[in-house]
N, C-alpha and C positions, 0 to 999 in steps of 0.2 A: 973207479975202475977205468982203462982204459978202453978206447973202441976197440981196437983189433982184439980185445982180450973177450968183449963183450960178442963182437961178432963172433970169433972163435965157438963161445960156449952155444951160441946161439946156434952154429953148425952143427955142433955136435947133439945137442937138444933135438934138430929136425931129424936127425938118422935115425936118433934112438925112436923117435917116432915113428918112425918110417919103417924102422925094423921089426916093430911091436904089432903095427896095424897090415903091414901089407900083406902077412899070411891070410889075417884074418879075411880080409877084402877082395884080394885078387884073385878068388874064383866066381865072385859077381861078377866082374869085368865080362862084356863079350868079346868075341874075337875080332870084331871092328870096334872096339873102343881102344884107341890108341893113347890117349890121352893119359900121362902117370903110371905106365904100364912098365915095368920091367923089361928092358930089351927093346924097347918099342920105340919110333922117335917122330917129330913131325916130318923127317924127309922120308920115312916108311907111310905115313897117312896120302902124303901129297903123292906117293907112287901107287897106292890101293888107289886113289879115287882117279888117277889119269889112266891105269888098266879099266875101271870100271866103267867108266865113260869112254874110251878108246872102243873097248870089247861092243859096245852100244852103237858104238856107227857117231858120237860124239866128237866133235875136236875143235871147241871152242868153252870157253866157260866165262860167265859174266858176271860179275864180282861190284857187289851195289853197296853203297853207305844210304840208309834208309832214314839217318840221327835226322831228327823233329819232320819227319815226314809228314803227319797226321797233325802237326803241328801248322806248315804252309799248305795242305790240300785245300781243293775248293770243297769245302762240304757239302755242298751242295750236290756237286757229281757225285761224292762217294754216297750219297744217302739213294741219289737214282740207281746208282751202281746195285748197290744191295737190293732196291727194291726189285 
């Protein structure tokens, strides 16, 4: 079989799923879970969370990669830290 033939079916595979499960699911969703929501998109989450920080007196946000953090800490602080 071809790729474009195999991706194809493979599209069509995910709707059908999609089509099946998302009555089922989409009244768990809250109203701030944007995330695979119908209608919903990340440039709607990125405008909720800068109103909601905005509306707080907020206008800065700080944005950290934490990968093997706990990995180079001095342990030693962090165990005083806790204590």
């Amino acid at each position: 079989m071809t790729d474009w033939l195999t991706t194809i079916e493979g599209k069509i595979l995910q709707r059908a799923v999609v089509v099946l499960l998302e009555p089922l699911y989409e009244h768990d969703f809250l109203d701030c879970s944007y995330g695979f929501q119908a209608g919903l998109s990340a440039h709607q989450t990125v405008k909720t969370v800068w109103d909601g920080l905005s509306s707080m007196g907020c206008d800065w946000v700080i944005d950290l990669d934490i990968q093997a953090f706990f990995d180079t800490i001095v342990h030693q602080h962090l165990r005083a830290f806790l204590q």
